[in-house]
C-alpha positions as CSV (number, residue, x, y, z in Angstrom):
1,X,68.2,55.3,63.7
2,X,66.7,58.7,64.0
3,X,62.7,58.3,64.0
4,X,60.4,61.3,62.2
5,X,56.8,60.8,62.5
6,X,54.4,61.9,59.4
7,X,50.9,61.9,59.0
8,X,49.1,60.1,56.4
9,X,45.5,59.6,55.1
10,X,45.6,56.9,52.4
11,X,43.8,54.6,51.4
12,X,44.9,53.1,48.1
13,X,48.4,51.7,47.0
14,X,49.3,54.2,44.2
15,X,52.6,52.1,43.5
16,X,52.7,48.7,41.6
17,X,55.0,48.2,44.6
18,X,52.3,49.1,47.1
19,X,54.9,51.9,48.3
20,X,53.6,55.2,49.8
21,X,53.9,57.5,52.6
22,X,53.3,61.1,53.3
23,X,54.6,64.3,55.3
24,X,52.6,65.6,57.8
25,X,51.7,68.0,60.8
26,X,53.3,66.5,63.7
27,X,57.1,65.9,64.9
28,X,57.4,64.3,68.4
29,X,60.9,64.2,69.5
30,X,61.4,60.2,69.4
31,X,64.7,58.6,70.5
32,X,67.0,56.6,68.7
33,X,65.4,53.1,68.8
34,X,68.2,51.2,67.2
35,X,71.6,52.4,65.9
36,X,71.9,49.5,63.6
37,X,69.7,47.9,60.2
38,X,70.0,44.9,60.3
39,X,66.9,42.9,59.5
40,X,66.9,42.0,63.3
41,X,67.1,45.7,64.2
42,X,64.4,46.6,62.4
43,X,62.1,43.8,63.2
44,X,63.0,45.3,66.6
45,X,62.5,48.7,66.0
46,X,59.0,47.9,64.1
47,X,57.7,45.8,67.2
48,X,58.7,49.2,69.1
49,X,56.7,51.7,67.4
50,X,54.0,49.2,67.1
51,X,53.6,48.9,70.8
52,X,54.0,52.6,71.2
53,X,51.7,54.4,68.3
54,X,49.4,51.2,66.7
55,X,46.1,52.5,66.9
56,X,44.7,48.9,68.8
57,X,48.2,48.5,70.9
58,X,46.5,47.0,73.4
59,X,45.8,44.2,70.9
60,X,49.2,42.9,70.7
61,X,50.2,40.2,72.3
62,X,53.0,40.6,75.7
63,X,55.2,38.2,73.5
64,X,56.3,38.4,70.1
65,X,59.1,36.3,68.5
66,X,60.9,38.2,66.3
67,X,62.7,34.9,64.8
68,X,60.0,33.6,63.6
69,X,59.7,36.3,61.3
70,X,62.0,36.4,58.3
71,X,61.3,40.0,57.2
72,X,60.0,43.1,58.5
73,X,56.9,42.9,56.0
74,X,56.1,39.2,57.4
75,X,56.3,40.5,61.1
76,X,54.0,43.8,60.0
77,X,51.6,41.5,58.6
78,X,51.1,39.5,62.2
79,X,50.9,42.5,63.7
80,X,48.4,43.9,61.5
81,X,45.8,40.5,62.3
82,X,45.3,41.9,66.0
83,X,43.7,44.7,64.6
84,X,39.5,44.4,65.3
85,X,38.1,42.1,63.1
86,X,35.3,42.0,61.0
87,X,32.6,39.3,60.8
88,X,34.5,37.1,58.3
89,X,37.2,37.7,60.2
90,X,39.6,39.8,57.5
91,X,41.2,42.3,59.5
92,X,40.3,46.3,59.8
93,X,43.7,47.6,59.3
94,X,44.8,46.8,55.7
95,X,47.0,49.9,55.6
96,X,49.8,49.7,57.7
97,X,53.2,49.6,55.4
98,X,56.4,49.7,55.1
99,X,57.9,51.4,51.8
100,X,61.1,53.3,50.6
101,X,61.4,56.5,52.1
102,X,62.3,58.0,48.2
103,X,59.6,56.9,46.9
104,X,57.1,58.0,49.0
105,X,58.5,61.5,49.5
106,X,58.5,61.4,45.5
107,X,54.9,60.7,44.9
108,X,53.3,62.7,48.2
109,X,56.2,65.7,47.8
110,X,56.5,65.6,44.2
111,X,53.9,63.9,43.1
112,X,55.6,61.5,41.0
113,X,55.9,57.8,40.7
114,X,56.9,54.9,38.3
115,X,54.3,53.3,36.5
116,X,52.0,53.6,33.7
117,X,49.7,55.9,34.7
118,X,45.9,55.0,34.8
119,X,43.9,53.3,37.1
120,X,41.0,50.6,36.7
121,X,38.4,48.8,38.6
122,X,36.8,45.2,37.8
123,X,33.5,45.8,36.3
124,X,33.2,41.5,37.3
125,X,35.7,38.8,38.5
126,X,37.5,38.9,34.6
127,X,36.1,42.4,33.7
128,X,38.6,44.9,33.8
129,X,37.9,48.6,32.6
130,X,40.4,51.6,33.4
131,X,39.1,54.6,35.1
132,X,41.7,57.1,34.1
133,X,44.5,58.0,32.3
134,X,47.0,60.2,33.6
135,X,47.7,63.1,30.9
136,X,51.5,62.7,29.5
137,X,51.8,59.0,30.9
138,X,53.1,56.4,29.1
139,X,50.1,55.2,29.5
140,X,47.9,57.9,27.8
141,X,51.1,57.8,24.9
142,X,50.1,54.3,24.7
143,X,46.5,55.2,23.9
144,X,45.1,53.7,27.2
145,X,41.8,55.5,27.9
146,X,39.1,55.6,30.1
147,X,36.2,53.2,29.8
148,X,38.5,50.9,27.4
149,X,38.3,46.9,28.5
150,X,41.6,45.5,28.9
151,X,41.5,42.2,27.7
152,X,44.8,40.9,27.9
153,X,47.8,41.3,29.5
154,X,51.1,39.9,27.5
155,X,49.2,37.5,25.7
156,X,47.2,36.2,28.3
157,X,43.3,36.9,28.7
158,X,42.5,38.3,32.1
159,X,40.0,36.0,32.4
160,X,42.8,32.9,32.7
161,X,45.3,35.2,34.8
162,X,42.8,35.8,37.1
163,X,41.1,31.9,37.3
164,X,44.6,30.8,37.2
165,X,46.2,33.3,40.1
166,X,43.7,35.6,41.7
167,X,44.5,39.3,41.0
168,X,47.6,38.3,42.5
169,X,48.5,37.4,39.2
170,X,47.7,40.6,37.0
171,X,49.6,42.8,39.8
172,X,52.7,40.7,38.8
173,X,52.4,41.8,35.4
174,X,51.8,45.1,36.0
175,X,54.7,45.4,37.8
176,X,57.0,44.4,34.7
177,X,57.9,46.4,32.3
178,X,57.0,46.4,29.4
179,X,53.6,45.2,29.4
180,X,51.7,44.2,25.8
181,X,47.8,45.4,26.4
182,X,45.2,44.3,24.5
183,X,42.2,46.8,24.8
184,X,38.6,47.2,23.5
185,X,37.4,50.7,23.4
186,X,34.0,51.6,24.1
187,X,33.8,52.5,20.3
188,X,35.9,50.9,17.5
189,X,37.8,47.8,16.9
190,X,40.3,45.6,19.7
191,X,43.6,46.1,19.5
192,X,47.2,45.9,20.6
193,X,49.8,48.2,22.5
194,X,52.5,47.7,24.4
195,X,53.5,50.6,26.9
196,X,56.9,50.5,28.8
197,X,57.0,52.0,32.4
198,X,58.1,55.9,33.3
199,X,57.6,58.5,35.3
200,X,53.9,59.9,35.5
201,X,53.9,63.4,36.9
202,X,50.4,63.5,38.4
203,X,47.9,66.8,38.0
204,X,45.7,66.3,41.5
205,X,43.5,68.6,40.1
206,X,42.7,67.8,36.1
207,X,40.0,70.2,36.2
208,X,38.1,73.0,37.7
209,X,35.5,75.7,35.7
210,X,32.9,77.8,36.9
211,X,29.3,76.8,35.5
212,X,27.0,79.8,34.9
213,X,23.5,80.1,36.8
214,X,21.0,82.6,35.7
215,X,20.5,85.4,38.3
216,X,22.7,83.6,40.4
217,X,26.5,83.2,41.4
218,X,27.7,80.4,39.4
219,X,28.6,76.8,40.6
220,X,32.2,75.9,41.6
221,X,33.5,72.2,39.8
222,X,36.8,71.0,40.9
223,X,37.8,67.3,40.1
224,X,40.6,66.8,42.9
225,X,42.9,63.2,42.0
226,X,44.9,63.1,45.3
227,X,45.8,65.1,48.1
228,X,49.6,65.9,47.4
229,X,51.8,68.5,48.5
230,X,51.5,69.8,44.8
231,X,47.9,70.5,44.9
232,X,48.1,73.4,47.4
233,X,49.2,75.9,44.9
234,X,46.5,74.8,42.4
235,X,43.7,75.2,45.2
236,X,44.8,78.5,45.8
237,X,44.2,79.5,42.2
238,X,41.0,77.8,41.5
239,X,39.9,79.0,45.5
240,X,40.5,82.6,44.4
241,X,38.8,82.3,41.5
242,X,35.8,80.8,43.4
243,X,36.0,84.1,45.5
244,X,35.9,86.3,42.5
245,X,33.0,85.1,41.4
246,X,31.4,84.9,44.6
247,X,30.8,81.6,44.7
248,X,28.8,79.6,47.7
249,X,27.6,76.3,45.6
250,X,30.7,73.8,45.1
251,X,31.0,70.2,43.6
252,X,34.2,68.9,44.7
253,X,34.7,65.5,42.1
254,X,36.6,62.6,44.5
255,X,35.5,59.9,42.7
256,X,38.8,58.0,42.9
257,X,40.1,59.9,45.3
258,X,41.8,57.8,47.5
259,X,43.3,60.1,50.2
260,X,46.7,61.4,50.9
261,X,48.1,64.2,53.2
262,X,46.6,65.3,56.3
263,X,48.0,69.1,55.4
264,X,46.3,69.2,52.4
265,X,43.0,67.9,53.5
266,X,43.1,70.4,55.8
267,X,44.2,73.1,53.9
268,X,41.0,72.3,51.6
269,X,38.8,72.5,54.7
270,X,40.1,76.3,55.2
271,X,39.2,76.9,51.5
272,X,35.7,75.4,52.1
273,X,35.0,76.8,55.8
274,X,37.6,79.1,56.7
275,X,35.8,82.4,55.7
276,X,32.8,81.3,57.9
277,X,33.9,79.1,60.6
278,X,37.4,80.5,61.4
279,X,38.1,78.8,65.0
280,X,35.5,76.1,64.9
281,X,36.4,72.6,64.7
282,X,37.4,71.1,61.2
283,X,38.5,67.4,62.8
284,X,39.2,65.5,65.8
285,X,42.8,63.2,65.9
286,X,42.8,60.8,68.6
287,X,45.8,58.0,69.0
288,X,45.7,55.6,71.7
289,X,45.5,56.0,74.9
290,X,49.1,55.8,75.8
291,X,49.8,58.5,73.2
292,X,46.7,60.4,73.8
293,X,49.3,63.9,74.6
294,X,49.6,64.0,71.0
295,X,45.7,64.0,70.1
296,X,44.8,67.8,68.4
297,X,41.7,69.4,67.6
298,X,42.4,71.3,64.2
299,X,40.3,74.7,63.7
300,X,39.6,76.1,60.8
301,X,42.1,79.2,59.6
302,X,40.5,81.5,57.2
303,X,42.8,81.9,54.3
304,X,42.6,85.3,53.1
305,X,41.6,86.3,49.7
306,X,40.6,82.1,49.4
307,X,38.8,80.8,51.5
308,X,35.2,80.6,50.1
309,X,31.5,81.4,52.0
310,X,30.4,78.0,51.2
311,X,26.5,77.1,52.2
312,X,26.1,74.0,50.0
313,X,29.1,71.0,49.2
314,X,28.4,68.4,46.8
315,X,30.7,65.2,47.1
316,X,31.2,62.6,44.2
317,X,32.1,60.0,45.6
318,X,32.4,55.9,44.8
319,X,33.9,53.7,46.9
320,X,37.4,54.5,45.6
321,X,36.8,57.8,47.5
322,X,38.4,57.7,51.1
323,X,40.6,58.5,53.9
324,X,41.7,62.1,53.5
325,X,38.5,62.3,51.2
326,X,36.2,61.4,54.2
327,X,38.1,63.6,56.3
328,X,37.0,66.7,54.4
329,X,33.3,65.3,53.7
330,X,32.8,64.4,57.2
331,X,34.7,67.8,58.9
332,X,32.4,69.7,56.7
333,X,29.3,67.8,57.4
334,X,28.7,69.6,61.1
335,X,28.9,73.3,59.2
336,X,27.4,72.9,55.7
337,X,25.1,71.3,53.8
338,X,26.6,68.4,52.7
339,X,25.5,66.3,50.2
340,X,27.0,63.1,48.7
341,X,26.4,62.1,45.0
342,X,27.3,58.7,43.3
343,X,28.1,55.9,45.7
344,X,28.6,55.3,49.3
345,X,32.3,55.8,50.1
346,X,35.2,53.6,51.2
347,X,35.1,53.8,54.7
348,X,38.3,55.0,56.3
349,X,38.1,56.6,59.3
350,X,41.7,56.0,59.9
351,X,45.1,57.5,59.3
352,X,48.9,56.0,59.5
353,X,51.9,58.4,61.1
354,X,54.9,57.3,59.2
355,X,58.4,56.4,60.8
356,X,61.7,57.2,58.8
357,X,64.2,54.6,59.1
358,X,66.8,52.5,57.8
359,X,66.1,54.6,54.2
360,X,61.8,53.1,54.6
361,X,59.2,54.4,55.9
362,X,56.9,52.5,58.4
363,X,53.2,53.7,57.9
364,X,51.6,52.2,60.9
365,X,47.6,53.1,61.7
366,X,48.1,55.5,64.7
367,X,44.7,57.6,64.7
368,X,41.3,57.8,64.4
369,X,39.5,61.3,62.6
370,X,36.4,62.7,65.0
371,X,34.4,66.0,63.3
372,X,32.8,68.3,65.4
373,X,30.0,66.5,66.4
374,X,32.2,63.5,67.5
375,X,31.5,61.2,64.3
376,X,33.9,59.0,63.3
377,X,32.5,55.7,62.8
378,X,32.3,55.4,59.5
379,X,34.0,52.4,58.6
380,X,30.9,51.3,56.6
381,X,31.6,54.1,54.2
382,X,29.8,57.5,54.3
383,X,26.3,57.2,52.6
384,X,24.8,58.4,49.8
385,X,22.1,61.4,49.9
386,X,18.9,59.3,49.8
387,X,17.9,59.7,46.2
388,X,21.6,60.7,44.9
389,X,22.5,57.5,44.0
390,X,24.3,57.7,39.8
391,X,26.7,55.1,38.2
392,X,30.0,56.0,37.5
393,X,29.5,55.4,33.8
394,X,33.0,54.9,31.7
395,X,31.7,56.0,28.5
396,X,31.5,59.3,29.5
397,X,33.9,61.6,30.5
398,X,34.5,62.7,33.9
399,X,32.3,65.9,34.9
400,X,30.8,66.1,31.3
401,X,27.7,67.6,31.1
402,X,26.0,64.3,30.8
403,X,27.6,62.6,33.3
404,X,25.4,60.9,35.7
405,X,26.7,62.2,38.8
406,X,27.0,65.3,37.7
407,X,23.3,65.4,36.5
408,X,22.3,64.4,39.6
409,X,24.9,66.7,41.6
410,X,23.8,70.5,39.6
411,X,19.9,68.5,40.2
412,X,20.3,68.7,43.7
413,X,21.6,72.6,43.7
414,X,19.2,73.3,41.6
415,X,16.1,72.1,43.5
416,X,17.8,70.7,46.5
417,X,17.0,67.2,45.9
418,X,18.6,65.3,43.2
419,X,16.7,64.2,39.9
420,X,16.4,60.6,40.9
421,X,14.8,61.6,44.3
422,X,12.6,63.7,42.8
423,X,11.2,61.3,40.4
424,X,10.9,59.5,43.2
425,X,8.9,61.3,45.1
426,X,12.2,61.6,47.7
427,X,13.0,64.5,49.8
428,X,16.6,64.3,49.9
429,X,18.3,65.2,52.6
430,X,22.5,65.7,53.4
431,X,24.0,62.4,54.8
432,X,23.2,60.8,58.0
433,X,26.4,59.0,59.6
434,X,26.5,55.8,58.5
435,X,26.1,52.6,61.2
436,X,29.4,51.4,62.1
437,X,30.6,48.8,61.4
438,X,34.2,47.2,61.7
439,X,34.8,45.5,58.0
440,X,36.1,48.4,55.9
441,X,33.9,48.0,52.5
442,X,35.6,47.3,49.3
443,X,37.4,44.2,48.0
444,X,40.8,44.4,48.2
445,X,41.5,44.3,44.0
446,X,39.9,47.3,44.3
447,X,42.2,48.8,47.5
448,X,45.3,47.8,45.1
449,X,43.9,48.6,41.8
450,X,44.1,52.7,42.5
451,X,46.9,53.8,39.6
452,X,49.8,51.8,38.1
């Protein structure tokens, strides 16, 4: 089995299968492990990489027995529980994977998957809302929409699913096909629609306008859905469009961002810092210390005729925002003025490189992100700017004009503090690292409950 390494920056499943993996920036020249893929073999070849590239490989125990293992996700699993633990004892590492190598290079390369296409989040235990709908999805055919309730799933309230099965048990419906939804809409009557899975064709960036400022260049919005291999050429157009209008003030919109590729994170951090900081430091990657040959300081490259004199970024985030999201908010932190709007983030710090084999991809946490002032601990989430705090609010549409965050977020570049800080009395300031701490925020409904 040949081995390639990619580099990841994920923190959400995006597959009712939980698959998901990612090209990246970084190609050692790894031997053969095994010529065979057998489930023994790769059990084998899984402990391997594990004990060379796991972030905490000096975790792992000297013995392992492979025979008490019946699968290669069972023995991952083990492996994962020697990660550093938090005080209630769940695990950090909640990320390593293993997934088919089609589908991943289809959603990160393509960006395409099998599902429905929208995501949700549980308002309370039985209180399930959807956050988006993915235009053209079966889903949006279906007349899913954002801030709807779903009620029921085939039938069945989610309040029994859930009392009866955990979320355990709605992720098993969701992962049929079809699936009978009962919705109530934020206005109008209950009712019924059953939706059939397909292939959603995601758009990482639904939306991006320039909002006008008098006597002054205007603001740049962008609302960015995932950092996929097919957002590059959209950045490009809405980065030189930015330039036109010589644009310094941006709002990137990550709300439910939950990362992606490394590339394209840092292909947004040129577009952001390139024109200013060209050869400063963007991020940090460090592996462990047996495979610290491969850690890399990534500069910034100006982009020519993109990349954008940027003196103030505005993040909305919630804590769906993470990984590759964090690594742009954080990487620009030490250059800009960075402010974040809405919630605290996720807190992922972290990245996975991914190994090719036996047609799957292992994604096994490998690194940890550093920004030029050597932060990286922010596994309690990055914070909000004092006095920035907003609700994501489901009856309104994302980045409407009376939108909470975005109130708050054109508040705070308009007097440089946000509204709710000035009323107040607040000076707000851009975020402070968070402390650190080793339990990764978030339940993990929420972790799976990205897009289906």
């Amino acid at each position: 089995m040949k081995l390639r390494l990619t580099i990841l920056l994920s923190a959400l499943c995006l597959f009712a299968a939980c698959s998901g993996s990612g090209g990246g920036n970084k190609a050692p020249n790894q031997p053969p492990v095994s010529t065979e893929c057998s489930v023994a073999d790769q059990k084998q070849t899984t402990l391997e990489i594990a004990r060379d590239w796991y972030l905490w490989n000096d975790r792992l125990p000297v013995s392992v027995d492979l025979d008490g293992f019946a699968t290669v996700d069972e023995l991952l699993l083990h492996l994962m529980s020697f990660s550093p633990a938090g005080p209630d004892s769940a695990p950090v590492d909640r990320f390593s994977s293993i997934g088919p190598a089609a589908a991943d290079q289809q959603f990160f390369g393509e960006g395409r998957f099998e599902g429905f296409g929208f995501g949700f989040r549980f308002e309370a235990a039985d209180d399930m809302r959807i956050t988006r709908v993915y235009a053209d999805s079966p889903a949006a055919a279906g007349g899913l929409a954002r801030g709807q309730q779903i009620l029921a799933l085939n039938g069945r309230s989610v309040a029994d699913i859930v009392a009866a099965e955990g979320t355990a048990g709605l992720f098993a419906i969701l992962g049929t096909s079809p699936v009978t939804f009962s919705l109530r809409p934020v206005t109008g009557d209950d009712f019924d629609t059953t939706v059939a899975r397909d292939i959603v064709t995601i758009d990482p960036i639904p939306q991006w306008r320039l909002i006008p400022r008098d006597g002054l260049a205007p603001i740049g919005y962008l609302e960015f859905a995932q950092f996929i291999s097919t957002a590059d050429p959209e950045l490009d157009t809405v980065f030189a469009d930015f330039r036109a209008n010589d644009v310094t003030d941006i709002i990137v919109d990550l709300r439910y961002n939950g990362g992606g590729l490394v590339t394209t994170a840092e292909f947004l951090g040129d577009l952001l810092g390139g024109a200013m900081f060209a050869g400063d430091i963007f991020t940090e990657t460090r592996f462990n210390a047996d495979r610290a040959d491969f850690n890399e300081i990534r500069r910034f490259v100006n982009i020519l005729n993109r990349s954008v004199s940027v003196s103030r970024l505005v993040i909305i985030a919630t804590d769906s925002t993470a990984s590759a999201s964090e690594m742009v908010a954080n990487g620009m932190a030490p250059h800009v003025e960075v402010a974040i709007v809405g919630s605290p983030t996720f807190g992922k710090p972290i990245g996975q490189a991914g190994f090719e084999f036996c047609e799957n991809v292992l994604r096994i946490t490998a690194f940890q992100l550093f920004n030029a002032d050597g932060f990286g601990d922010y596994f309690g989430g990055l914070p909000v700017t004092p006095g920035c705090e907003a609700p994501d609010d489901l009856s309104v549409a994302v980045g409407a004009d009376d939108d909470p965050n975005m109130v708050e977020a054109l508040g705070y570049l308009d007097t440089g503090a946000c509204p709710a800080a000035a009323a107040a009395g607040l000076a707000a300031k851009p975020s402070a690292p968070a402390p650190a701490r080793t339990l990764l925020r978030g339940s993990p409904a929420r972790v799976y409950a990205n897009s289906l």
